[in-house]
N, C-alpha and C positions, 0 to 999 in steps of 0.2 A: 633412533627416533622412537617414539610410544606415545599411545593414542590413549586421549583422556575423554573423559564424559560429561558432558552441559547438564549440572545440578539444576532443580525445579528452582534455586535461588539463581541460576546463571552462574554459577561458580564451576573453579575447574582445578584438577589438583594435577599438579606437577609430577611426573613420573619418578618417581627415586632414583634413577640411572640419570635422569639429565641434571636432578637437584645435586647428588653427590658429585657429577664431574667438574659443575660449575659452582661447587662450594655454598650455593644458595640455603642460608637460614631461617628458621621462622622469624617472621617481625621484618625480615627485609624488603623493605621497599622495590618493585619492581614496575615498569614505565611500558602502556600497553599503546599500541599506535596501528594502523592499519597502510597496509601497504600496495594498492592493487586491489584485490581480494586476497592477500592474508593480513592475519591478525600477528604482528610482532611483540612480542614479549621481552623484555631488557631489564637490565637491573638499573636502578636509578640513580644517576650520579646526581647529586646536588654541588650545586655550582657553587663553590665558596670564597671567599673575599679573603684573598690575604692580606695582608697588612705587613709592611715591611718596619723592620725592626729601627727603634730610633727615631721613625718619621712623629712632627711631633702635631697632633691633631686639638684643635679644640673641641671642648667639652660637648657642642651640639653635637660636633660630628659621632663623637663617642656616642653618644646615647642613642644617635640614628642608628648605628650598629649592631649595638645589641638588642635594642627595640628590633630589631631585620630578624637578628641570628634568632629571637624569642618565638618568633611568627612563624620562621620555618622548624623551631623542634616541635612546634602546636599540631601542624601540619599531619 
């Protein structure tokens, strides 16, 4: 466990022992929630649509799609 400090921004840096075990990178996405009274911190999985191979979609569907997948790299 290691204890971090609430920046004058509200920001808070992750301990280098916890970042290294759980492989965590700059830029990666992580999902804050409250539990109780604590603050959970998770990595965030995006939820993603697979598409099975073969299946055969028409054109709107396609464009809803990636119009989707475009929204969430925006994100």
């Amino acid at each position: 466990m290691g204890v971090t400090k609430v920046t004058r921004n509200y920001q808070i840096t992750i301990p280098a022992e916890i970042r290294r075990a759980l492989g965590i990178k700059e830029g990666e996405l992580l999902e804050v929630y409250l539990e109780g009274d604590k603050i959970i911190i998770r990595r965030f999985e995006r939820r993603r649509k697979r598409l099975r191979l073969g299946k055969k979609l028409p054109p709107e569907e396609i464009e809803r799609i990636i119009e989707e997948g475009m929204k969430e790299c925006a994100e």
